[in-house]
PDB file of N, CA, C and O in Angstrom, chain B, residues numbered from 101:
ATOM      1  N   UNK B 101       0.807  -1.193   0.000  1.00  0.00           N
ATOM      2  CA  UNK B 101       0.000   0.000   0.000  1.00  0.00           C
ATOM      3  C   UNK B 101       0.852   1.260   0.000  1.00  0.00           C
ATOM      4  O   UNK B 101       0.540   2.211  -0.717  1.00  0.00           O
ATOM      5  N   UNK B 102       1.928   1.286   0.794  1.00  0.00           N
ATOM      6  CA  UNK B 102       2.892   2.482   0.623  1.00  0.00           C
ATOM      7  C   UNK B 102       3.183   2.930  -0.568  1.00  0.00           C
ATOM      8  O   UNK B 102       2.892   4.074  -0.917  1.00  0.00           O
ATOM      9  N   UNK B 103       3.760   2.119  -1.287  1.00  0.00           N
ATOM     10  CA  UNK B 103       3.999   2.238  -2.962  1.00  0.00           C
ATOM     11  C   UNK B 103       3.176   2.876  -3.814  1.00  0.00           C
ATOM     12  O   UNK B 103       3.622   3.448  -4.809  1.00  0.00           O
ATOM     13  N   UNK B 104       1.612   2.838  -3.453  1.00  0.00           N
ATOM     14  CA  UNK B 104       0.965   3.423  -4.359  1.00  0.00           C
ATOM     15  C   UNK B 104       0.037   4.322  -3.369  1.00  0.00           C
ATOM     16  O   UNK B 104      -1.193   4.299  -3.384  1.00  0.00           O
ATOM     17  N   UNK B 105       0.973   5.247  -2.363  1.00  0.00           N
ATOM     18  CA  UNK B 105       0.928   6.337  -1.889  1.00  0.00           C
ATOM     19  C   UNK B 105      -0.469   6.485  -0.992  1.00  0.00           C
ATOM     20  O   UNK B 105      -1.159   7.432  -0.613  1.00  0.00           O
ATOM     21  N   UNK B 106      -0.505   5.219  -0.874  1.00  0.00           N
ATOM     22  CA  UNK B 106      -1.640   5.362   0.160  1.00  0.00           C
ATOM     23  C   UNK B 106      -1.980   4.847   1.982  1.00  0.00           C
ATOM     24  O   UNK B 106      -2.644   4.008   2.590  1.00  0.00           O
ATOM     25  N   UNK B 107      -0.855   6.194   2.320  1.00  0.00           N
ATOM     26  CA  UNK B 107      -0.783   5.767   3.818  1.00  0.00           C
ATOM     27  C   UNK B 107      -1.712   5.977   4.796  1.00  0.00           C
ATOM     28  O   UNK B 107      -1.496   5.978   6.008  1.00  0.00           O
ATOM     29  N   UNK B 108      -2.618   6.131   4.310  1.00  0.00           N
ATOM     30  CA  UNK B 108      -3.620   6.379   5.349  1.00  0.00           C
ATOM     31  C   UNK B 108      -4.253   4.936   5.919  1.00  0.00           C
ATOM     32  O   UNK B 108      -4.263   4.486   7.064  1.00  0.00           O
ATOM     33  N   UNK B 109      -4.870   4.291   4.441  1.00  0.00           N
ATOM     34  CA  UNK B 109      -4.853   2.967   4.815  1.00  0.00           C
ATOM     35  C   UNK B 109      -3.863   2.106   4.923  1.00  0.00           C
ATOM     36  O   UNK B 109      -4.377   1.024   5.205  1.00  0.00           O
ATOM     37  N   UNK B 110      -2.318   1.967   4.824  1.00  0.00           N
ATOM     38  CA  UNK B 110      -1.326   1.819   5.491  1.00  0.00           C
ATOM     39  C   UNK B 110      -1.439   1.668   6.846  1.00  0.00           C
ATOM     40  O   UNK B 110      -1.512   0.551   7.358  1.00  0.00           O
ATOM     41  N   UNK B 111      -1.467   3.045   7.701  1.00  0.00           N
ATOM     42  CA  UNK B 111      -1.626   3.101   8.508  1.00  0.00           C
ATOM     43  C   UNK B 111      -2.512   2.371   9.899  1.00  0.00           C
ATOM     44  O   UNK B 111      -2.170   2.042  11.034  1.00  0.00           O
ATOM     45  N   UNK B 112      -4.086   2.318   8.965  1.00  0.00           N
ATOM     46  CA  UNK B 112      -4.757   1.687   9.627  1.00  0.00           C
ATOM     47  C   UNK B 112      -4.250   0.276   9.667  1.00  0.00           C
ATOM     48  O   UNK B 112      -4.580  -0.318  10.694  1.00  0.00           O
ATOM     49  N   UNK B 113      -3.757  -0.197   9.081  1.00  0.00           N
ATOM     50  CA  UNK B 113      -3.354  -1.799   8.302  1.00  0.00           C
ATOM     51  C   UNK B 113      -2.149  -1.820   9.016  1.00  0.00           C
ATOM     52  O   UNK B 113      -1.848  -3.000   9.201  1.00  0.00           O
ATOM     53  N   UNK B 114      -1.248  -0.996   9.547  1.00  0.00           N
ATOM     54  CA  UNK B 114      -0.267  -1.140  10.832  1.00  0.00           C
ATOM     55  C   UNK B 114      -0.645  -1.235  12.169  1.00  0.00           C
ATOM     56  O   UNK B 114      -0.198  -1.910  13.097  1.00  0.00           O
ATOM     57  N   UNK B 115      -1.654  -0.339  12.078  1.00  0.00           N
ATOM     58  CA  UNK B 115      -2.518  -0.162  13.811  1.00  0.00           C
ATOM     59  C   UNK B 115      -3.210  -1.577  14.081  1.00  0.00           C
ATOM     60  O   UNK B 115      -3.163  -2.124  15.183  1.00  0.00           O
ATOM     61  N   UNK B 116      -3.842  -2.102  12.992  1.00  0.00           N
ATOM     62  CA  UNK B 116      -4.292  -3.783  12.911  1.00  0.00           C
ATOM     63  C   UNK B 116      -3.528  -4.612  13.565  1.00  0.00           C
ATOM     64  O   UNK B 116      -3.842  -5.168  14.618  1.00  0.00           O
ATOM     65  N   UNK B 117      -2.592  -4.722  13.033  1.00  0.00           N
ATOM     66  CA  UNK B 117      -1.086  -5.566  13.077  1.00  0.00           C
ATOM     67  C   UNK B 117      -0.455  -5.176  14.731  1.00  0.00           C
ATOM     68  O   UNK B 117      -0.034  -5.965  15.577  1.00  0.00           O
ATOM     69  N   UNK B 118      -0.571  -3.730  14.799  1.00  0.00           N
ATOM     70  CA  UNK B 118      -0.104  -3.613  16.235  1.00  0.00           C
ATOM     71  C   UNK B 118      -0.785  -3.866  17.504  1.00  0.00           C
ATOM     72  O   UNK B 118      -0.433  -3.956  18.680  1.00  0.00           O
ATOM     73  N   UNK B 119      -2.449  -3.990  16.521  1.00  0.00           N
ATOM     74  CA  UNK B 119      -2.906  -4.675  17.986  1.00  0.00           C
ATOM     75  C   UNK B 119      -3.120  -6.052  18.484  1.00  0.00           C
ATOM     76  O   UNK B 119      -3.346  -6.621  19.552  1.00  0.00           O
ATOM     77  N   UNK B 120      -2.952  -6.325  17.272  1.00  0.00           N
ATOM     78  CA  UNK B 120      -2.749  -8.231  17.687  1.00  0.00           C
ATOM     79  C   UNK B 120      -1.524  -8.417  17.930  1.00  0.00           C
ATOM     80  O   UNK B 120      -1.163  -9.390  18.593  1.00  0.00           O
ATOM     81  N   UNK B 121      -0.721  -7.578  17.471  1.00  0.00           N
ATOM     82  CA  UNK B 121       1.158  -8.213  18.144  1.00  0.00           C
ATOM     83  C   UNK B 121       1.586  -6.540  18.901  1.00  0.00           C
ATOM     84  O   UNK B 121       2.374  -5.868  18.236  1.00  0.00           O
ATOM     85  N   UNK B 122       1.209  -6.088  19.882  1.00  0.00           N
ATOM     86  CA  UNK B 122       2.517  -4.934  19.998  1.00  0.00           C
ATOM     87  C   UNK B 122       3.594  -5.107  19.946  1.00  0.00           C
ATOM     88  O   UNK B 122       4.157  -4.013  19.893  1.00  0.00           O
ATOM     89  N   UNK B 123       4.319  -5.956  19.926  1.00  0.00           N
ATOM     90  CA  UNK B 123       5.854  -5.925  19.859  1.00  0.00           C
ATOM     91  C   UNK B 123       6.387  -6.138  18.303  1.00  0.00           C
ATOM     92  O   UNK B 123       7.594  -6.346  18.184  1.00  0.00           O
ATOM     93  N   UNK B 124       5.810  -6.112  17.447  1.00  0.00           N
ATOM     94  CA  UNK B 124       5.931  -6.508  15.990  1.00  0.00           C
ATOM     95  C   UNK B 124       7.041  -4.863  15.594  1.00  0.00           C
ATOM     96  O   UNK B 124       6.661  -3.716  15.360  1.00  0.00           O
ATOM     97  N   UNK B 125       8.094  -5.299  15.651  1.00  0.00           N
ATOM     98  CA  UNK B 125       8.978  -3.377  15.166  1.00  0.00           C
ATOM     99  C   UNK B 125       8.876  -3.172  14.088  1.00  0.00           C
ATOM    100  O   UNK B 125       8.810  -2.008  13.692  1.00  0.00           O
ATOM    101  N   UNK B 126       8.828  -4.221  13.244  1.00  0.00           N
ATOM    102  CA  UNK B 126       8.415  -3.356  11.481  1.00  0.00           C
ATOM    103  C   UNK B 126       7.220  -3.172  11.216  1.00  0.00           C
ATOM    104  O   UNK B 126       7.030  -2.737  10.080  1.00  0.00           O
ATOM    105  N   UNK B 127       6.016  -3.397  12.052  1.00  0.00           N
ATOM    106  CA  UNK B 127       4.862  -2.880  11.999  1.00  0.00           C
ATOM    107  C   UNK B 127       5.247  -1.283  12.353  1.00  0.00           C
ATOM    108  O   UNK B 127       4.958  -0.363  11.589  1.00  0.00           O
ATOM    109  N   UNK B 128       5.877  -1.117  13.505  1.00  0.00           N
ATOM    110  CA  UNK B 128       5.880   0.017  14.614  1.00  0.00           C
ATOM    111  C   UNK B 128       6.836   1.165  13.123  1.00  0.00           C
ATOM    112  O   UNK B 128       6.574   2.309  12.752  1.00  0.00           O
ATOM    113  N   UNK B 129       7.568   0.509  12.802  1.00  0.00           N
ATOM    114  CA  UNK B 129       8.973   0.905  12.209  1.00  0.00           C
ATOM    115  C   UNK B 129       7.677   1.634  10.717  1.00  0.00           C
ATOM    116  O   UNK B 129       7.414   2.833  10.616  1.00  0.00           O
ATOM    117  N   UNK B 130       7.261   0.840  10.039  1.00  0.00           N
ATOM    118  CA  UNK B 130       6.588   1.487   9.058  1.00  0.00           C
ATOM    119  C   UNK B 130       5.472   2.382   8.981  1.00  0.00           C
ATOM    120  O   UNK B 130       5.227   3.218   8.111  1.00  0.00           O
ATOM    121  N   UNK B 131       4.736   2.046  10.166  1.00  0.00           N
ATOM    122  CA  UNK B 131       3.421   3.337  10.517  1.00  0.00           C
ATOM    123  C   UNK B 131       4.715   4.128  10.295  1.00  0.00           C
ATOM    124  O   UNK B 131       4.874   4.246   9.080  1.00  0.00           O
ATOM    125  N   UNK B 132       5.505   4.598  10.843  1.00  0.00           N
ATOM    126  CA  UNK B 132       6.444   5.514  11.555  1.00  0.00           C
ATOM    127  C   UNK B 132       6.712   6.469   9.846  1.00  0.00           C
ATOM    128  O   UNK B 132       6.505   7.656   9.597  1.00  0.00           O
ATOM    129  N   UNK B 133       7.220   5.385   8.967  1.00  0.00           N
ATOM    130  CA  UNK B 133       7.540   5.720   7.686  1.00  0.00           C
ATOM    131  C   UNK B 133       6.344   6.228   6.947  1.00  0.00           C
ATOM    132  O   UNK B 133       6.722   6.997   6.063  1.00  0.00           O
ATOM    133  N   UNK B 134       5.038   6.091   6.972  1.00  0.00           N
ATOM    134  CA  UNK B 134       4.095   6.111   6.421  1.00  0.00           C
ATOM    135  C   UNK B 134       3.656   7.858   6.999  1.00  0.00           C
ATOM    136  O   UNK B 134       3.403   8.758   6.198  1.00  0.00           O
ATOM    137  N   UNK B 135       3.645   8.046   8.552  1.00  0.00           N
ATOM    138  CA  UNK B 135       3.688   8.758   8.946  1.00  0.00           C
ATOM    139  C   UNK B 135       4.032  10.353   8.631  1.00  0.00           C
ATOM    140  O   UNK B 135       3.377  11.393   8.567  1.00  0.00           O
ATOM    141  N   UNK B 136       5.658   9.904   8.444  1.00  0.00           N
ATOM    142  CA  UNK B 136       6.441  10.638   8.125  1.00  0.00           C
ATOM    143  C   UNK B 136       5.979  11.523   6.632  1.00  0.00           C
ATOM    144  O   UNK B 136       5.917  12.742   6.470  1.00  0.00           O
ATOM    145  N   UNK B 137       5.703  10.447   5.685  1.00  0.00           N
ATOM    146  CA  UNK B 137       5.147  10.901   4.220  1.00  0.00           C
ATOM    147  C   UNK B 137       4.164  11.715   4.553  1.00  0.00           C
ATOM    148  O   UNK B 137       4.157  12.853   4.084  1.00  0.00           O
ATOM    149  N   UNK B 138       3.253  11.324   5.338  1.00  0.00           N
ATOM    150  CA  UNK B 138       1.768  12.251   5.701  1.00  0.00           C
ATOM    151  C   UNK B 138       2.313  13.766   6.101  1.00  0.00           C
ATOM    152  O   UNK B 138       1.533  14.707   5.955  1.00  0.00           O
ATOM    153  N   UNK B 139       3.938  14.056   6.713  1.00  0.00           N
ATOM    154  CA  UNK B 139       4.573  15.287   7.665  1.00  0.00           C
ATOM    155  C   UNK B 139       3.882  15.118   8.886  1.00  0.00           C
ATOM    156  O   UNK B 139       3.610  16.164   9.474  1.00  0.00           O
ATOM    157  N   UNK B 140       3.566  14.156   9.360  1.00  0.00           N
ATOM    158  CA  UNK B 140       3.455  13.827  10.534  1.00  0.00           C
ATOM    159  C   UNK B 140       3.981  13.437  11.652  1.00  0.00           C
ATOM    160  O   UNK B 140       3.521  12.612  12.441  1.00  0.00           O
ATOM    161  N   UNK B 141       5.130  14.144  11.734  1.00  0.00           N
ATOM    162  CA  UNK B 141       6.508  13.647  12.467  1.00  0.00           C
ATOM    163  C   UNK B 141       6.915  14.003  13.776  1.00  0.00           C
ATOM    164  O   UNK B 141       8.084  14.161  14.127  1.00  0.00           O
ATOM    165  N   UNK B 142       5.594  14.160  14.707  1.00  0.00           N
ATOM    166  CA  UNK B 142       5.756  13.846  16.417  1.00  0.00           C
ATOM    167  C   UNK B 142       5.446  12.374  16.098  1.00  0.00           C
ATOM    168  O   UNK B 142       6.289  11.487  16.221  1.00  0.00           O
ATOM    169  N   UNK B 143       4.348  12.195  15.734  1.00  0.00           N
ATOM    170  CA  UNK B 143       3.434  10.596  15.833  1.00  0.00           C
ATOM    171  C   UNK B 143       4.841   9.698  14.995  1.00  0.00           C
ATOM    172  O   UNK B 143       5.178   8.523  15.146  1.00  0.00           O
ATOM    173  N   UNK B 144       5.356  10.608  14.233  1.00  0.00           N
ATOM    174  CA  UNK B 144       6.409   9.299  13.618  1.00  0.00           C
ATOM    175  C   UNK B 144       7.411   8.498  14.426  1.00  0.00           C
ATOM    176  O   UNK B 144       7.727   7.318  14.575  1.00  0.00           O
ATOM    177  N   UNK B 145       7.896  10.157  15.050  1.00  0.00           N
ATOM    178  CA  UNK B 145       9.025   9.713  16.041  1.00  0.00           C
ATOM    179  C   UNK B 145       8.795   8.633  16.978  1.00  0.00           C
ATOM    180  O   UNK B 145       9.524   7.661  17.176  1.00  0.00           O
ATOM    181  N   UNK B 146       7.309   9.021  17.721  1.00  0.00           N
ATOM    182  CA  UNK B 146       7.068   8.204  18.719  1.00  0.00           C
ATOM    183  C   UNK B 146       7.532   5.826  18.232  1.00  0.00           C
ATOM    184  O   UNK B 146       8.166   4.841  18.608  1.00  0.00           O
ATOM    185  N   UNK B 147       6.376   6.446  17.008  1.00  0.00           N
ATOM    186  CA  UNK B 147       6.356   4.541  16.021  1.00  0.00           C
ATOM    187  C   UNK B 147       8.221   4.706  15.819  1.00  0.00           C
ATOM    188  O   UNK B 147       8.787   3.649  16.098  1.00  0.00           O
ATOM    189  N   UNK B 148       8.791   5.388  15.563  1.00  0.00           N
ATOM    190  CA  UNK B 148      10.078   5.204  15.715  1.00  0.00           C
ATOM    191  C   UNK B 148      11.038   4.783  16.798  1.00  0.00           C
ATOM    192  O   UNK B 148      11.909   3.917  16.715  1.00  0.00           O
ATOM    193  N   UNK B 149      10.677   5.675  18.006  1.00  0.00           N
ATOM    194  CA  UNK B 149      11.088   4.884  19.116  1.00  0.00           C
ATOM    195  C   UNK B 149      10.430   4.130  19.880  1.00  0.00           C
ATOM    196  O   UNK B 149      10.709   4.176  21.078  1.00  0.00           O
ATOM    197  N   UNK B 150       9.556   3.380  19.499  1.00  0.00           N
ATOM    198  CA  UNK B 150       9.037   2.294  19.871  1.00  0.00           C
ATOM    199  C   UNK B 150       9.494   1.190  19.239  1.00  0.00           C
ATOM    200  O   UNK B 150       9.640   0.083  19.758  1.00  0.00           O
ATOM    201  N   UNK B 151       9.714   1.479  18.155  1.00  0.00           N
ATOM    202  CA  UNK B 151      10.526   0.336  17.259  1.00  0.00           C
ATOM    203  C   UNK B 151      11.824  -0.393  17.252  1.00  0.00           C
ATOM    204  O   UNK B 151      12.254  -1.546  17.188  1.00  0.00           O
ATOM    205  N   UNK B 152      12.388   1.266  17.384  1.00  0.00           N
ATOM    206  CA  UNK B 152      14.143   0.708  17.829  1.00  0.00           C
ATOM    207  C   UNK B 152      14.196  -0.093  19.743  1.00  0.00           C
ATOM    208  O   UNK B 152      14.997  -0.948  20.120  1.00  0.00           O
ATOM    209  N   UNK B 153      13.075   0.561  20.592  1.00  0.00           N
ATOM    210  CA  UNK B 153      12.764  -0.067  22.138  1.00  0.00           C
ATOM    211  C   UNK B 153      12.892  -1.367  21.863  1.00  0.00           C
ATOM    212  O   UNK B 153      13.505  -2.138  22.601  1.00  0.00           O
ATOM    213  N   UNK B 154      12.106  -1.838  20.372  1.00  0.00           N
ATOM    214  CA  UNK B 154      11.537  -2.885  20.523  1.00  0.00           C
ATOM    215  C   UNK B 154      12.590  -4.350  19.795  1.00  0.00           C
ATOM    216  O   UNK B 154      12.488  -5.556  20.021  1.00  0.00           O
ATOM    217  N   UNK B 155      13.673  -3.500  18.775  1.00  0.00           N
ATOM    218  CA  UNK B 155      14.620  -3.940  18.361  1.00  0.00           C
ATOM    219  C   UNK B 155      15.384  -3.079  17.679  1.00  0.00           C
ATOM    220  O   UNK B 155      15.218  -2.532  16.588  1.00  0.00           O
ATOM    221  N   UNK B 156      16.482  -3.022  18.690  1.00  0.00           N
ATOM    222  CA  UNK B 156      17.685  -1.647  18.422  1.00  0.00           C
ATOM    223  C   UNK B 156      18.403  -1.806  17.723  1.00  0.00           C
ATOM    224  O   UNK B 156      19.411  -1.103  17.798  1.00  0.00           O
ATOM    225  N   UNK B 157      18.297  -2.850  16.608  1.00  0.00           N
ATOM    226  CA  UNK B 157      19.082  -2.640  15.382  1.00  0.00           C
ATOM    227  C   UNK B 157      18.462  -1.591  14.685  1.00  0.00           C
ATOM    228  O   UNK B 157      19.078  -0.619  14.247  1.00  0.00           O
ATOM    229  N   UNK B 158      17.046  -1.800  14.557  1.00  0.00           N
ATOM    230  CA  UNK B 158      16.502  -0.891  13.487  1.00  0.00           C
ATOM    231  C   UNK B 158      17.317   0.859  13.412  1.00  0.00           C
ATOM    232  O   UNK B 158      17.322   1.759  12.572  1.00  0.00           O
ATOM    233  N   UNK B 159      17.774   0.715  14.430  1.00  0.00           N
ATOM    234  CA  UNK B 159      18.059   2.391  14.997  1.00  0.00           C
ATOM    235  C   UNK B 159      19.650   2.267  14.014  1.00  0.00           C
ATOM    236  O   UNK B 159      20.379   3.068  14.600  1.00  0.00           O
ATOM    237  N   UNK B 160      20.227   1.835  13.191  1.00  0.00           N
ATOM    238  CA  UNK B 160      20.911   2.028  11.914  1.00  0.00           C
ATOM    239  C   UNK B 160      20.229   2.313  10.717  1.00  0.00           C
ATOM    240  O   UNK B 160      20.827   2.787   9.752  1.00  0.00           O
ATOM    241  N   UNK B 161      19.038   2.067  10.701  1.00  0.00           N
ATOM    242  CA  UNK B 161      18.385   2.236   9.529  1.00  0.00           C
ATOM    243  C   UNK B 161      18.178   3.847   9.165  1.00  0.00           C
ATOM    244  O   UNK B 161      17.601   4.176   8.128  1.00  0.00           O
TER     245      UNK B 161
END
């Protein structure tokens, strides 16, 4: 869905995913990215550091 620029439902389709797994980081990691496209970048940061909390490799990316 990202690809064809549609993060809104992205989004919802991450929030899905995060509520049956919270600990899932590339769920957390891509709202974050999806986010970001929207210029939504308190809410990004946050899916960002929740992600790297959740696996601190990502935090090279």
């Amino acid at each position: 869905m990202k690809k064809l620029h549609k993060h809104e439902e992205a989004i919802i389709c991450f929030d899905e995913t995060i509520k049956l797994n919270p600990k899932n980081s590339k769920a957390w990691y891509e709202k974050g990215n999806s986010l970001a496209e929207l210029q939504k970048h308190e809410e990004s940061i946050k899916c960002y550091e929740e992600a790297i909390k959740l696996d601190p490799k990502l935090q090279s990316k």
